[in-house]
C-alpha positions as CSV (number, residue, x, y, z in Angstrom):
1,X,-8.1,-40.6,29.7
2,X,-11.5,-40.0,28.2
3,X,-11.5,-36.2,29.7
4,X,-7.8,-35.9,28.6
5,X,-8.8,-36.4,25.5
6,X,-12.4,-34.0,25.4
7,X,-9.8,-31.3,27.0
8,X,-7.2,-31.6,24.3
9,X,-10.3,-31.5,21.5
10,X,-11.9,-28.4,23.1
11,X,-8.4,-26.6,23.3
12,X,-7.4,-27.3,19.5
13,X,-10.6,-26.1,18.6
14,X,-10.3,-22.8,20.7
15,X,-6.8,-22.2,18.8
16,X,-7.3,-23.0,15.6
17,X,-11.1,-20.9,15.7
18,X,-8.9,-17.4,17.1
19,X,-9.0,-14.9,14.4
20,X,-6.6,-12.1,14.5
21,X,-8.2,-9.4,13.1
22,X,-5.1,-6.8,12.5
23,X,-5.0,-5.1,9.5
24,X,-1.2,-4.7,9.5
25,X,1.6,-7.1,9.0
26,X,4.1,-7.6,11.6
27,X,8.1,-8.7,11.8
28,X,10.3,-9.2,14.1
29,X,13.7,-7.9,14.5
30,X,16.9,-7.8,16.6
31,X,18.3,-4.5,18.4
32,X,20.3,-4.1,21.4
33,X,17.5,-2.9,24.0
34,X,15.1,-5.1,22.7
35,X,16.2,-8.9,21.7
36,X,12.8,-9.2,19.8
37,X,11.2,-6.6,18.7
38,X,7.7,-5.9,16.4
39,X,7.1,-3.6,13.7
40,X,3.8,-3.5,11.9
41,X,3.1,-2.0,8.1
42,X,0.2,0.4,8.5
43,X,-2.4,0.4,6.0
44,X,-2.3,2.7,3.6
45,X,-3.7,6.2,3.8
46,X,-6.6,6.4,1.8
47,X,-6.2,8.8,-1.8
48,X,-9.0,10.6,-3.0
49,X,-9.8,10.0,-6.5
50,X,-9.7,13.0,-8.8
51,X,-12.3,14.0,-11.5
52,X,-11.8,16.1,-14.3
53,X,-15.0,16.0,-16.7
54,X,-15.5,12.0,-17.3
55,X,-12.1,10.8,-16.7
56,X,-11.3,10.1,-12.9
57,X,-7.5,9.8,-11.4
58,X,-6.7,7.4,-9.0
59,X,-4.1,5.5,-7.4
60,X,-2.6,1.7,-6.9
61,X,0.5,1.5,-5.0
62,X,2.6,3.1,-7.5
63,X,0.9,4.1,-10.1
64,X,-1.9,6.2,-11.1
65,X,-5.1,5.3,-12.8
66,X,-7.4,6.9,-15.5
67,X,-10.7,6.1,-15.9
68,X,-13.7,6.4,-17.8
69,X,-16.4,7.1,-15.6
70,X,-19.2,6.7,-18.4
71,X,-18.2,3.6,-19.8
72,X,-15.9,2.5,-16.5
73,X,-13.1,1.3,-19.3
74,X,-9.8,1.8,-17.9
75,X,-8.1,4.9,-20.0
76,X,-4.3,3.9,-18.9
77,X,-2.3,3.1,-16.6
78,X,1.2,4.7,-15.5
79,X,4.0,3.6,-13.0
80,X,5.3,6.3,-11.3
81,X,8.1,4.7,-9.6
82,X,9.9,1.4,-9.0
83,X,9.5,-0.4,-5.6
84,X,12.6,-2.2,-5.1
85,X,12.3,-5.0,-2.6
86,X,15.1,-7.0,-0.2
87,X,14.3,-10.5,-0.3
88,X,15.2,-11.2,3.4
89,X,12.4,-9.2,4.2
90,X,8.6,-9.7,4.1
91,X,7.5,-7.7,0.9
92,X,4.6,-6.1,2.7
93,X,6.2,-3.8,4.9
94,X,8.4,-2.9,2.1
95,X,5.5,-1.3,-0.1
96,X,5.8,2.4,-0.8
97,X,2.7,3.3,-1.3
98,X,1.3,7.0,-3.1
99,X,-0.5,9.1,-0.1
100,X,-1.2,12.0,-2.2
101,X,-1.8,13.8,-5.5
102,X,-3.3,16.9,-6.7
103,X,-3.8,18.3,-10.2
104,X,-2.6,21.9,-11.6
105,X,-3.5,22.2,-15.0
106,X,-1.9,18.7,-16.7
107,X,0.4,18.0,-14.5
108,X,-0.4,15.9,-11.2
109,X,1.7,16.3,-8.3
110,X,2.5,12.7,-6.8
111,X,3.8,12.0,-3.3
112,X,4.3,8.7,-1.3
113,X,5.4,7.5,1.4
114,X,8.7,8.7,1.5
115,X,8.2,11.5,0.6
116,X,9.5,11.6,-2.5
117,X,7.1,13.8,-5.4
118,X,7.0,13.5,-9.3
119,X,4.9,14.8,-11.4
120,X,2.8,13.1,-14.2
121,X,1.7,14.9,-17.7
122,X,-1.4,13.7,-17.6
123,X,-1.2,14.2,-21.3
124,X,1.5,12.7,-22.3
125,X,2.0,10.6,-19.4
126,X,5.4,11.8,-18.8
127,X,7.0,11.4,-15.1
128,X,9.5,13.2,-13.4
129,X,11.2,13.2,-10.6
130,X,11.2,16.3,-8.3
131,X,14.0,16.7,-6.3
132,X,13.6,18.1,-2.8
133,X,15.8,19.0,0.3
C-alpha cells in the first residue's frame, strides 16, 4: 500500500509538472472522415513597424498605431475593422489579425488575414474599404 501510494504521488506530480509549450490554440471539431479532428490558430505573422520622421506605424490586431518615437507617447489609435466573433467558438482562432501594411504618400495600405485591404489617411485617419475580386 505504502508503494501504491509513492507511485500515485510520483505520477500526479509528472502530470501536473508537463508543460505544453505550443504557441497555438487548438479545437476540436466533427467531419465525416475524421470524428475528431484538430485545428490550431497560428501565431500571427510578424508586421514591420513603419517610420516616417518621429512618428512610427504599427499594428495590434486590428488597428494601427502612431507613435512618438522621441517622447514614446502614443499619437492615436485607429480600428480598421470589426472582428465579429461566434460565441460557440473559442475567440482565439477567430482573431483576424493585420499581416501587412505599407505607406504611399498618406495613405497606408492595410491587409489581414483574409485578405481583405483598406486604406487609412494617415492624416485624417479616414478608412476605407477596398474592394477586391
Amino acid at each position: 500500500m505504502k508503494y501504491l501510494s509513492i507511485i500515485l504521488l510520483t505520477l500526479l506530480s509528472i502530470s501536473c509538472s508537463t508543460k505544453n509549450n505550443s504557441t497555438a490554440t487548438s479545437i476540436n471539431t466533427v467531419s465525416e472522415d475524421n470524428p475528431i479532428a484538430s485545428f490550431k490558430r497560428s501565431v500571427p505573422k510578424e508586421v514591420q513597424p513603419i517610420l516616417i520622421e518621429n512618428i512610427k506605424y504599427s499594428c495590434s490586431m486590428n488597428e494601427i498605431i502612431a507613435t512618438d518615437t522621441l517622447s514614446q507617447n502614443i499619437l492615436w489609435k485607429k480600428e480598421i475593422y470589426k472582428v465579429i466573433y461566434d460565441e460557440k467558438m473559442e475567440r482565439d482562432v477567430q482573431d483576424v489579425f493585420i499581416d501587412s501594411i505599407s505607406l504611399k504618400d498618406n495613405l497606408m495600405i492595410i491587409r489581414n488575414e483574409n485578405t481583405e485591404f483598406y486604406s487609412l489617411n494617415i492624416k485624417t485617419k479616414e478608412v476605407i474599404q477596398i474592394q477586391t475580386k
